[in-house]
N, C-alpha and C positions, 0 to 999 in steps of 0.2 A: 580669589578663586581663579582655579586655569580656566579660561576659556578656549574652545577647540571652534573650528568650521567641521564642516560636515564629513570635507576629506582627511580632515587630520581624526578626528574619532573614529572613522571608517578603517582608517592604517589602526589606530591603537588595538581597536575593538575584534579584529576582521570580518567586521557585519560590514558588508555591502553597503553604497549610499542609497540604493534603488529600497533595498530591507528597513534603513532609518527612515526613510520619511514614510515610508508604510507602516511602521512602527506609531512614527506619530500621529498618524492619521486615525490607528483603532485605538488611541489613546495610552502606548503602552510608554511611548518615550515624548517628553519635552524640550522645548528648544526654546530661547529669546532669539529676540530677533534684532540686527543695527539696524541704523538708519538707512540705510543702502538695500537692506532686507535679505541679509543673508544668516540663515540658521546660527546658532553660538552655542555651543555645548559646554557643561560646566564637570568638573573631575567624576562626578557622582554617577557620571552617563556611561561611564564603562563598567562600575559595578551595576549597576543597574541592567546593562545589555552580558553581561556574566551570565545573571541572575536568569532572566530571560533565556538565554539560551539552555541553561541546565534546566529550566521549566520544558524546551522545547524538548531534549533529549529525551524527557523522562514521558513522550506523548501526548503531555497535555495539550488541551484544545483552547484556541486563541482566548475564547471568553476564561476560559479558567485561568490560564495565564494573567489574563488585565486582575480578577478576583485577586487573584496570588498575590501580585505584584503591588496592589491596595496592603495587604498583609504586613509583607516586607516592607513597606514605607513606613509603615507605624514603630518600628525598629524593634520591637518584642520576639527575640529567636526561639522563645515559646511558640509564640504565636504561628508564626509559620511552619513549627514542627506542628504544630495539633492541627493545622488548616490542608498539611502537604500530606502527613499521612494518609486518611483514608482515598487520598487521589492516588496517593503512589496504589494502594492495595488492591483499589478497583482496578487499575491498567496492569498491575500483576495479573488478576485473577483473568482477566480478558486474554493477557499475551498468552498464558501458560491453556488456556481453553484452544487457541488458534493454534499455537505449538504442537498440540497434543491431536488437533482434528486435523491438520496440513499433513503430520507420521500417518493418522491412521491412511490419510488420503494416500500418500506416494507409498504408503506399502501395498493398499489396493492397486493400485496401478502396477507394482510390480509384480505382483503375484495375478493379475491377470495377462501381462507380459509373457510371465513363465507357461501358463498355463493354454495362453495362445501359440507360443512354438510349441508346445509339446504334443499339438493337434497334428495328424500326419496330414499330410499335403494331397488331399483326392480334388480328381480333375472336376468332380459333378459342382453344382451350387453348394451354397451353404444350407445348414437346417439344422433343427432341432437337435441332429444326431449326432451336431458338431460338439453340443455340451456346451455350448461357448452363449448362443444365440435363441431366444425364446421365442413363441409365434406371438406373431407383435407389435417385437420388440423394435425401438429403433438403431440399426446398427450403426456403432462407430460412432455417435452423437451422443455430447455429451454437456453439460456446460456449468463453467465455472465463472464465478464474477465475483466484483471484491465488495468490499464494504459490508459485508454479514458474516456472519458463524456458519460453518459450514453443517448444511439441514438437506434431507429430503424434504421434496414438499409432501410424500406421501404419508398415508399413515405410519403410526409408531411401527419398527420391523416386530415382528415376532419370532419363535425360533427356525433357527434355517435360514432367516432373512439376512441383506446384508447391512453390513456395519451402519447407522445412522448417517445419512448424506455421503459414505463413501461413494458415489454412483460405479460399483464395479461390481463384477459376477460373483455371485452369493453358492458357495457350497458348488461348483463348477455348472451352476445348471444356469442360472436367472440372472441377466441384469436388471440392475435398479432402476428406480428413476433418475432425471436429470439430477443433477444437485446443484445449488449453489455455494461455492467457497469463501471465506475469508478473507482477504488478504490487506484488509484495512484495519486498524483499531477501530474499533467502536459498539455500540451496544447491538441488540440484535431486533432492535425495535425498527421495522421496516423504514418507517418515514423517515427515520432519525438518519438511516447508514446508509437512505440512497440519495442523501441533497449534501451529507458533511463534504467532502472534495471540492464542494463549490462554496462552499463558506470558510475552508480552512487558510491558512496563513499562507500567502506563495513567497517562500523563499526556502532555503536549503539547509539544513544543519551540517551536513557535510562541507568540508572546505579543506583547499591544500591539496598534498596525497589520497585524504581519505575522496575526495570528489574523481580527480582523474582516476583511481582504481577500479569505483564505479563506472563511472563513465565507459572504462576498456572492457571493464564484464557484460555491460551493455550488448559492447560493440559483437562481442564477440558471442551473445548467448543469442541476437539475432541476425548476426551475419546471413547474406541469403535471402532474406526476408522479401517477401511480393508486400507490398505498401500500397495502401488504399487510403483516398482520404473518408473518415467516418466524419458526423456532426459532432462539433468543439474538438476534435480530435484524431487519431489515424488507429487503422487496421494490418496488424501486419498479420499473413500468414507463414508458418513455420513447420516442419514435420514435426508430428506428434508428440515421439522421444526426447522431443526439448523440454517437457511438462514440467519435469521438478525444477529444472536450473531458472525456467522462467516463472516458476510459482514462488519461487527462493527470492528472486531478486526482486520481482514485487511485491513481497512482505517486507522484507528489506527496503524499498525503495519508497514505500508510505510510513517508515520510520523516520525518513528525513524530509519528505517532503509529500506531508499527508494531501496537499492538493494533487496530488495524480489519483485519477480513477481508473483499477485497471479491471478490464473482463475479457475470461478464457471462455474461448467454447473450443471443445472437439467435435471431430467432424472427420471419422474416420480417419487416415492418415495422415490428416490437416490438423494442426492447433491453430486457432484463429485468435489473434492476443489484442485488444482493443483500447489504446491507451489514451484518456482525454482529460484535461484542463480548463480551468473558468479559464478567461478570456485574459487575464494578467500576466498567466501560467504559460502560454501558449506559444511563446517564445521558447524556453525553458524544455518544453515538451517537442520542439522541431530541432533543437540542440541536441538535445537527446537520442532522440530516436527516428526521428526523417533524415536521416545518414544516406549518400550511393556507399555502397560497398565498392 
């Protein structure tokens, strides 16, 4: 049988050496070891990190991966179709939920866009008369964060009311309450969607072209950006208008690499985007996004 080192599987596979021994460590890959105690990979390790990674594509979460990957070792491609389907179905029905609340969201926002220039421009304050702004209400505040389905916390809307967690003006009269958004995979069970980022897998599915296109959408969706450092992570502010392109690429961007945690809030002409990492991640995350323009 071929034996590899760790940098020769690393070229084969292009998983990173930093990703194999993280791999071995949650038990997903194995290694012998020589006398001298350097790692020794055997041919099976690159279908094996295949496998793996098409588990990663497809959003599954680290533990269900090691599951999965028990599966496939048993060699029955029965087995792993009746073990992979109802995973694929469940992250179908989730994606296609997020897809569907992220439109309702950015058409809210559009059409409160429209509906804000369409106000003619008087010298006095704002009020009630504007149609825009309810007594109250809080203006311009707004806030989005990942890792949930997007909800009002309030009661269910009734008629007139607006869209469920769209937080935007209902029938030109009312804003909603705050809302919290989506923008992670996962269930909508509180405890569960706000620790996943800090238990998920830190490494990238992206790689090659696909990583640097990334990377320059980044650059370029927060060019600008006033930078704060937040706890485990940084703060950038942005004007507003940037909302979809940066709600886009952080759905996108916990596709490949579910350890980012990211949370929007608005705040009047401010979007305030708050991106953080467990502590492994943290490097990856100042790559990223702590840039000088």
């Amino acid at each position: 049988m071929t034996s590899m080192r760790i940098s020769q599987l690393a070229e084969r596979s292009g998983v990173p050496a930093t990703t194999l021994r993280f791999y071995e460590s949650a038990g997903l890959l194995s290694a012998d070891r020589t006398p001298a105690g350097y790692r020794m990979y055997g041919e099976d390790a690159v279908d094996r990190l295949a496998f793996i990674g098409a588990a990663k594509h497809l959003g599954l979460a680290l533990e269900e991966i090691g599951e999965l990957v028990g599966v496939w070792e048993a060699g029955a491609c029965r087995d792993v179709k009746a073990d992979l389907r109802p995973r694929i179905s469940a992250r179908l029905a989730e994606a296609e939920a997020r897809a569907a609340e992220l439109a309702a969201f950015t058409d809210s926002l559009r059409g409160a866009l429209a509906h804000l220039d369409a106000l003619p421009d008087r010298a006095g304050r704002c009020d009630p008369e504007c149609g825009f702004l309810a007594p109250g209400a809080r203006a311009g505040a707004g806030s989005v964060s990942a890792g949930a389905a997007v909800s009002g916390p309030g009661p269910a809307p009734g008629p007139g009311s607006s869209t469920p967690g769209s937080g935007a003006v209902s029938g030109g009269a009312r804003r909603a309450q705050p809302v919290d958004v989506v923008l992670s995979p996962g269930r909508r069970a509180a405890g569960e969607e706000a620790e996943r980022w800090r238990t998920a897998l830190v490494a990238c599915s992206l790689s090659g072209d696909g990583l640097h296109e990334r990377t320059a959408e980044w650059r370029e969706a927060v060019a600008g950006a006033a930078r704060a450092a937040v706890p485990e992570g940084l703060r950038l502010t942005l004007p507003v208008d940037r909302i979809t392109r940066i709600a886009e690429l952080a759905a996108a961007e916990q596709e490949c690499c579910p350890f980012f945690d990211f949370r929007i809030h608005l705040d009047g002409p401010h979007l305030h985007l708050e991106v953080r990492a467990p502590a492994d991640g943290s490097a990856l995350l100042t790559d990223l996004f702590d840039t000088t323009d």
